[in-house]
C-alpha positions, 0 to 999 in steps of 0.5 A, a space after each residue: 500500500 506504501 508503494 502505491 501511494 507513494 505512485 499516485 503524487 507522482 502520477 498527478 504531478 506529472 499529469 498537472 505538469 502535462 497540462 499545465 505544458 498544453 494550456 501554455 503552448 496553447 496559449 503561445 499558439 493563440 498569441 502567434 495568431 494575433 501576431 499575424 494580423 498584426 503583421 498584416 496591418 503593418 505591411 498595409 500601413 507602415 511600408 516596413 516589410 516582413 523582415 524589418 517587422 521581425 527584427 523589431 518584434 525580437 528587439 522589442 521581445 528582448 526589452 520587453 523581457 529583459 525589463 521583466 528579468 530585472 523586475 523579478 531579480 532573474 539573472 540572464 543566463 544561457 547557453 551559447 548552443 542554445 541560444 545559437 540553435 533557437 536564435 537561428 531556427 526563430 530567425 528563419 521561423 518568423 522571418 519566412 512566415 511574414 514573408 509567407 504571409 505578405 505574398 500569400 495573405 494571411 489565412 493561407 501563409 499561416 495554414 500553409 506554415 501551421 499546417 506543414 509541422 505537425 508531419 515534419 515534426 511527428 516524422 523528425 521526433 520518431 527519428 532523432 527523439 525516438 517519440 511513439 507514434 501512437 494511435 491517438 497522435 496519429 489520428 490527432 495529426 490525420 484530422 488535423 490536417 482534414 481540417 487545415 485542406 478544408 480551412 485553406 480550400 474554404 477560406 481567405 484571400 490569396 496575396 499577389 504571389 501565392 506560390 512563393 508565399 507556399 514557398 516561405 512557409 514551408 522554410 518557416 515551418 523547418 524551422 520552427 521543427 528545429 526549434 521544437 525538436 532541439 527544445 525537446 532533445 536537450 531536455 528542461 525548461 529553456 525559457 531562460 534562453 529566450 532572451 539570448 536567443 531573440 539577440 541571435 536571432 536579431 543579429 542574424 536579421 539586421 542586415 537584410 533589415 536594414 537592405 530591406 528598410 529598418 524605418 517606416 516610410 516617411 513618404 510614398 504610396 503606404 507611408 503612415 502618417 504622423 497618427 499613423 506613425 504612432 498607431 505603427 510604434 503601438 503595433 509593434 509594441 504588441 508584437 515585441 510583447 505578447 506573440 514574442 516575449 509572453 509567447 516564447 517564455 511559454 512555449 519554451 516552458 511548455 516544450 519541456 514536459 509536452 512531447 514534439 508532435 503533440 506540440 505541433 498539433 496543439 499550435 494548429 491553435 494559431 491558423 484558427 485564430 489567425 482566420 478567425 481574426 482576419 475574418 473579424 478584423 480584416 474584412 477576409 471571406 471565409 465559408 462553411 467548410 473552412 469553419 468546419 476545418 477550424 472545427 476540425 483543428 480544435 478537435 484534434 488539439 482537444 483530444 490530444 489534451 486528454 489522451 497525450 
Protein backbone atom coordinates (compact mmCIF):
# COMPACT_ATOMS: atom_id res chain seq x y z
CA UNK A 1 0.00 0.00 0.00
CA UNK A 2 3.19 2.29 0.75
CA UNK A 3 4.35 1.88 -2.64
CA UNK A 4 1.19 2.66 -4.44
CA UNK A 5 0.56 5.57 -2.54
CA UNK A 6 3.83 6.98 -2.86
CA UNK A 7 2.99 6.46 -7.14
CA UNK A 8 -0.08 8.48 -7.03
CA UNK A 9 1.51 12.01 -6.48
CA UNK A 10 3.95 11.44 -8.76
CA UNK A 11 1.48 10.49 -11.43
CA UNK A 12 -0.79 13.51 -10.56
CA UNK A 13 2.50 15.59 -10.61
CA UNK A 14 3.40 14.52 -13.88
CA UNK A 15 -0.38 14.71 -15.20
CA UNK A 16 -0.69 18.58 -13.60
CA UNK A 17 2.52 19.27 -15.31
CA UNK A 18 1.49 17.62 -18.95
CA UNK A 19 -1.18 20.04 -18.58
CA UNK A 20 -0.24 22.89 -17.49
CA UNK A 21 2.57 22.28 -20.71
CA UNK A 22 -0.52 22.18 -23.09
CA UNK A 23 -2.68 25.40 -21.66
CA UNK A 24 0.97 27.39 -22.08
CA UNK A 25 1.64 26.13 -25.52
CA UNK A 26 -1.90 26.72 -26.45
CA UNK A 27 -1.81 29.94 -25.15
CA UNK A 28 1.51 30.59 -27.06
CA UNK A 29 -0.17 29.38 -30.09
CA UNK A 30 -3.16 31.83 -29.75
CA UNK A 31 -0.60 34.60 -29.01
CA UNK A 32 1.02 33.90 -32.85
CA UNK A 33 -2.28 34.07 -34.34
CA UNK A 34 -2.85 37.60 -33.24
CA UNK A 35 0.61 38.38 -34.48
CA UNK A 36 -0.14 37.73 -37.77
CA UNK A 37 -2.87 40.03 -38.16
CA UNK A 38 -0.67 42.45 -36.84
CA UNK A 39 1.59 41.68 -39.24
CA UNK A 40 -0.66 42.04 -41.91
CA UNK A 41 -1.98 45.77 -40.90
CA UNK A 42 1.60 46.54 -40.99
CA UNK A 43 2.64 45.70 -44.02
CA UNK A 44 -0.51 47.95 -45.37
CA UNK A 45 0.04 50.81 -43.15
CA UNK A 46 3.79 51.29 -42.13
CA UNK A 47 5.96 50.50 -45.51
CA UNK A 48 8.02 48.17 -43.01
CA UNK A 49 8.44 44.51 -44.98
CA UNK A 50 8.37 41.10 -43.26
CA UNK A 51 11.90 41.50 -42.40
CA UNK A 52 12.02 44.64 -40.67
CA UNK A 53 8.54 43.64 -38.76
CA UNK A 54 10.60 40.55 -37.50
CA UNK A 55 13.61 42.23 -36.27
CA UNK A 56 11.72 44.62 -34.32
CA UNK A 57 9.37 42.38 -32.86
CA UNK A 58 12.77 40.22 -31.46
CA UNK A 59 14.12 43.69 -30.49
CA UNK A 60 11.08 44.89 -28.50
CA UNK A 61 10.80 40.93 -27.21
CA UNK A 62 14.01 41.38 -25.81
CA UNK A 63 13.37 44.67 -23.83
CA UNK A 64 10.35 43.73 -23.00
CA UNK A 65 11.69 40.73 -21.41
CA UNK A 66 14.80 41.94 -20.17
CA UNK A 67 12.64 44.75 -18.39
CA UNK A 68 10.87 41.58 -16.70
CA UNK A 69 14.10 39.85 -15.67
CA UNK A 70 15.32 42.62 -13.61
CA UNK A 71 11.50 43.49 -12.30
CA UNK A 72 11.69 39.83 -10.80
CA UNK A 73 15.60 39.74 -9.73
CA UNK A 74 16.44 36.57 -12.68
CA UNK A 75 19.53 36.63 -13.76
CA UNK A 76 20.09 36.28 -17.99
CA UNK A 77 21.69 33.37 -18.47
CA UNK A 78 22.14 30.86 -21.27
CA UNK A 79 23.96 28.56 -23.05
CA UNK A 80 25.88 29.77 -26.23
CA UNK A 81 24.45 26.41 -28.21
CA UNK A 82 21.36 27.25 -27.16
CA UNK A 83 20.95 30.48 -27.82
CA UNK A 84 22.53 29.94 -31.42
CA UNK A 85 20.24 26.89 -32.48
CA UNK A 86 16.89 28.84 -31.33
CA UNK A 87 18.15 32.16 -32.32
CA UNK A 88 18.87 30.79 -35.69
CA UNK A 89 15.77 28.36 -36.11
CA UNK A 90 13.16 31.67 -34.64
CA UNK A 91 15.37 33.92 -37.11
CA UNK A 92 14.40 31.84 -40.18
CA UNK A 93 10.91 30.85 -38.33
CA UNK A 94 9.28 34.00 -38.02
CA UNK A 95 11.02 35.97 -40.97
CA UNK A 96 9.58 33.36 -43.82
CA UNK A 97 6.25 33.02 -42.05
CA UNK A 98 5.83 37.19 -42.72
CA UNK A 99 7.22 36.78 -45.84
CA UNK A 100 4.54 33.58 -46.30
CA UNK A 101 2.04 35.75 -45.38
CA UNK A 102 2.86 39.19 -47.23
CA UNK A 103 2.79 37.46 -50.59
CA UNK A 104 0.12 34.58 -49.89
CA UNK A 105 -2.45 36.71 -47.47
CA UNK A 106 -2.85 35.66 -44.09
CA UNK A 107 -5.21 32.86 -43.87
CA UNK A 108 -3.26 30.97 -46.07
CA UNK A 109 0.58 31.86 -45.14
CA UNK A 110 -0.36 30.87 -41.65
CA UNK A 111 -2.44 27.27 -42.52
CA UNK A 112 0.49 26.65 -45.02
CA UNK A 113 3.15 27.06 -42.25
CA UNK A 114 0.93 25.57 -39.29
CA UNK A 115 -0.36 23.02 -41.48
CA UNK A 116 3.42 21.54 -42.62
CA UNK A 117 4.52 20.83 -38.84
CA UNK A 118 2.68 18.55 -37.14
CA UNK A 119 4.22 15.75 -40.41
CA UNK A 120 7.91 17.32 -40.23
CA UNK A 121 7.91 17.09 -36.66
CA UNK A 122 5.75 13.98 -35.97
CA UNK A 123 8.47 12.02 -38.60
CA UNK A 124 11.64 14.22 -37.02
CA UNK A 125 10.73 13.34 -33.31
CA UNK A 126 10.34 9.29 -34.20
CA UNK A 127 13.53 9.97 -35.67
CA UNK A 128 16.05 11.89 -33.83
CA UNK A 129 13.58 11.62 -30.19
CA UNK A 130 12.61 8.42 -30.51
CA UNK A 131 8.79 9.61 -29.58
CA UNK A 132 5.67 6.85 -30.43
CA UNK A 133 3.53 7.39 -32.83
CA UNK A 134 0.63 6.27 -31.07
CA UNK A 135 -2.57 5.68 -32.35
CA UNK A 136 -4.24 8.99 -30.91
CA UNK A 137 -1.15 11.40 -32.15
CA UNK A 138 -1.61 9.77 -35.39
CA UNK A 139 -5.43 10.20 -35.66
CA UNK A 140 -4.76 13.69 -33.78
CA UNK A 141 -2.19 14.79 -36.95
CA UNK A 142 -4.72 12.97 -39.83
CA UNK A 143 -7.82 15.46 -38.53
CA UNK A 144 -5.73 17.94 -38.07
CA UNK A 145 -4.53 18.11 -41.44
CA UNK A 146 -8.53 17.47 -43.00
CA UNK A 147 -9.19 20.31 -41.42
CA UNK A 148 -6.43 22.70 -42.37
CA UNK A 149 -7.43 21.25 -46.53
CA UNK A 150 -10.92 22.38 -45.66
CA UNK A 151 -9.66 25.73 -43.93
CA UNK A 152 -7.21 26.64 -46.87
CA UNK A 153 -9.65 25.29 -49.52
CA UNK A 154 -12.67 27.26 -47.78
CA UNK A 155 -11.26 30.37 -46.54
CA UNK A 156 -9.25 33.53 -47.00
CA UNK A 157 -7.95 35.79 -49.94
CA UNK A 158 -4.75 34.50 -51.91
CA UNK A 159 -1.94 37.55 -51.84
CA UNK A 160 -0.34 38.80 -55.01
CA UNK A 161 2.11 35.84 -55.37
CA UNK A 162 0.88 32.93 -53.56
CA UNK A 163 3.47 30.01 -54.78
CA UNK A 164 6.13 31.90 -53.20
CA UNK A 165 4.38 32.60 -50.24
CA UNK A 166 3.59 28.38 -50.02
CA UNK A 167 7.33 28.67 -50.56
CA UNK A 168 8.35 30.58 -47.33
CA UNK A 169 6.09 28.99 -45.02
CA UNK A 170 7.35 25.64 -45.68
CA UNK A 171 11.13 27.38 -44.86
CA UNK A 172 9.41 28.62 -41.78
CA UNK A 173 7.90 25.63 -40.81
CA UNK A 174 11.52 23.65 -40.99
CA UNK A 175 12.37 25.98 -38.68
CA UNK A 176 10.09 26.21 -36.39
CA UNK A 177 10.69 21.99 -36.28
CA UNK A 178 14.17 22.73 -35.28
CA UNK A 179 13.09 24.84 -32.62
CA UNK A 180 10.85 22.28 -31.40
CA UNK A 181 12.91 19.37 -31.82
CA UNK A 182 16.14 20.82 -30.17
CA UNK A 183 13.92 22.09 -27.34
CA UNK A 184 12.61 18.53 -26.58
CA UNK A 185 16.40 16.72 -27.16
CA UNK A 186 18.13 19.00 -24.71
CA UNK A 187 15.51 18.47 -22.24
CA UNK A 188 14.12 21.04 -19.36
CA UNK A 189 12.82 24.32 -19.44
CA UNK A 190 14.53 26.58 -21.76
CA UNK A 191 12.78 29.89 -21.41
CA UNK A 192 15.73 31.03 -19.53
CA UNK A 193 17.30 31.15 -23.16
CA UNK A 194 14.60 33.33 -24.92
CA UNK A 195 16.17 36.43 -24.33
CA UNK A 196 19.67 35.20 -25.96
CA UNK A 197 18.02 33.50 -28.43
CA UNK A 198 15.66 36.67 -29.66
CA UNK A 199 19.55 38.70 -29.66
CA UNK A 200 20.99 35.87 -32.19
CA UNK A 201 18.15 35.83 -33.99
CA UNK A 202 18.11 39.63 -34.27
CA UNK A 203 21.64 39.93 -35.25
CA UNK A 204 21.19 37.45 -37.64
CA UNK A 205 18.04 39.74 -39.45
CA UNK A 206 19.62 43.16 -39.12
CA UNK A 207 21.38 43.14 -42.16
CA UNK A 208 18.63 42.16 -44.59
CA UNK A 209 16.60 44.70 -42.47
CA UNK A 210 18.17 47.42 -42.99
CA UNK A 211 18.52 46.17 -47.20
CA UNK A 212 15.05 45.86 -46.95
CA UNK A 213 14.29 49.08 -44.90
CA UNK A 214 14.59 49.19 -40.93
CA UNK A 215 12.06 52.53 -40.56
CA UNK A 216 8.55 53.03 -41.58
CA UNK A 217 8.24 55.06 -44.72
CA UNK A 218 8.44 58.64 -44.34
CA UNK A 219 6.65 59.35 -47.94
CA UNK A 220 5.43 57.45 -50.64
CA UNK A 221 2.34 55.23 -51.51
CA UNK A 222 1.54 53.17 -47.74
CA UNK A 223 3.72 55.69 -45.81
CA UNK A 224 1.84 56.37 -42.50
CA UNK A 225 1.04 59.29 -41.15
CA UNK A 226 2.09 61.23 -38.24
CA UNK A 227 -1.19 59.40 -36.36
CA UNK A 228 -0.02 56.58 -38.47
CA UNK A 229 3.39 56.75 -37.12
CA UNK A 230 2.39 56.14 -33.63
CA UNK A 231 -0.51 53.56 -34.41
CA UNK A 232 2.89 51.88 -36.02
CA UNK A 233 5.26 52.05 -32.64
CA UNK A 234 1.91 50.54 -30.91
CA UNK A 235 1.58 47.90 -33.17
CA UNK A 236 4.62 46.75 -32.88
CA UNK A 237 4.99 47.50 -29.06
CA UNK A 238 2.23 44.29 -29.15
CA UNK A 239 4.30 42.33 -31.14
CA UNK A 240 7.66 42.76 -29.38
CA UNK A 241 5.06 41.99 -26.11
CA UNK A 242 2.60 39.43 -26.32
CA UNK A 243 3.06 36.96 -29.72
CA UNK A 244 7.09 37.06 -28.75
CA UNK A 245 8.21 37.94 -25.18
CA UNK A 246 4.97 36.01 -23.49
CA UNK A 247 4.52 33.87 -26.44
CA UNK A 248 8.23 32.18 -26.50
CA UNK A 249 8.57 32.50 -22.50
CA UNK A 250 5.69 29.78 -22.50
CA UNK A 251 6.29 27.77 -25.43
CA UNK A 252 9.77 27.08 -24.35
CA UNK A 253 8.35 26.02 -20.53
CA UNK A 254 5.65 24.04 -22.29
CA UNK A 255 8.02 22.32 -24.73
CA UNK A 256 9.71 20.87 -21.66
CA UNK A 257 7.01 18.48 -20.40
CA UNK A 258 4.80 18.02 -23.93
CA UNK A 259 6.19 15.52 -26.38
CA UNK A 260 7.21 17.34 -30.09
CA UNK A 261 4.09 16.06 -32.30
CA UNK A 262 1.86 16.62 -29.73
CA UNK A 263 3.37 20.42 -29.51
CA UNK A 264 2.64 20.66 -33.41
CA UNK A 265 -0.66 19.68 -33.15
CA UNK A 266 -1.60 21.70 -30.16
CA UNK A 267 -0.45 25.30 -32.43
CA UNK A 268 -2.56 24.41 -35.03
CA UNK A 269 -4.38 26.78 -32.50
CA UNK A 270 -2.83 29.60 -34.48
CA UNK A 271 -4.34 29.02 -38.19
CA UNK A 272 -7.77 29.18 -36.50
CA UNK A 273 -7.01 32.42 -34.61
CA UNK A 274 -5.31 33.75 -37.47
CA UNK A 275 -8.56 33.00 -39.76
CA UNK A 276 -10.78 33.90 -37.26
CA UNK A 277 -9.36 37.46 -36.57
CA UNK A 278 -8.55 38.05 -40.39
CA UNK A 279 -12.22 37.37 -40.85
CA UNK A 280 -13.42 39.82 -37.86
CA UNK A 281 -10.95 42.30 -38.44
CA UNK A 282 -9.84 42.47 -41.61
CA UNK A 283 -12.88 42.05 -43.89
CA UNK A 284 -11.13 38.45 -45.42
CA UNK A 285 -14.33 35.84 -46.54
CA UNK A 286 -14.29 32.53 -45.42
CA UNK A 287 -17.20 29.92 -45.91
CA UNK A 288 -18.74 27.00 -44.21
CA UNK A 289 -16.15 24.47 -44.92
CA UNK A 290 -13.37 26.47 -43.77
CA UNK A 291 -15.35 26.91 -40.44
CA UNK A 292 -15.67 23.17 -40.19
CA UNK A 293 -11.93 22.87 -40.97
CA UNK A 294 -11.22 25.26 -37.73
CA UNK A 295 -13.83 22.91 -36.02
CA UNK A 296 -11.88 20.03 -37.15
CA UNK A 297 -8.31 21.59 -35.91
CA UNK A 298 -9.90 22.39 -32.49
CA UNK A 299 -10.98 18.67 -32.44
CA UNK A 300 -7.71 17.24 -32.77
CA UNK A 301 -5.91 19.63 -30.13
CA UNK A 302 -8.93 18.81 -27.53
CA UNK A 303 -8.24 15.36 -27.97
CA UNK A 304 -4.59 15.31 -27.59
CA UNK A 305 -5.29 17.27 -24.15
CA UNK A 306 -6.97 14.50 -22.83
CA UNK A 307 -5.09 11.49 -24.44
CA UNK A 308 -1.45 13.00 -24.98
Amino acid sequence: MESVSGLAPSRASRSASYGRGMFYVAVAATAWGTGGAVAAVLYRTSGLGPVAVSFWRLVLGIAVLAVLHLAVGERLVARWRDALVLGAGLAVYQTAYYGSIAYAGLAVGTVVTLGSCPVVIALAARRVLGEALTAGRVAAVAVGLLGLVLLVGGGGQAGAAPVLGVAFGLLSAAGYAVVTIYSRRVGGDLSGATVASFAVAAACLLPIAVAEGLLPSAGGPGAPSAGGLAGTVGWLLYLGAVPTALAYRLFFAGVAVVPATVTAVVTLVEPVAGVLIAVGLLGERITLAAVAGAVLMLAAVAGLARTG
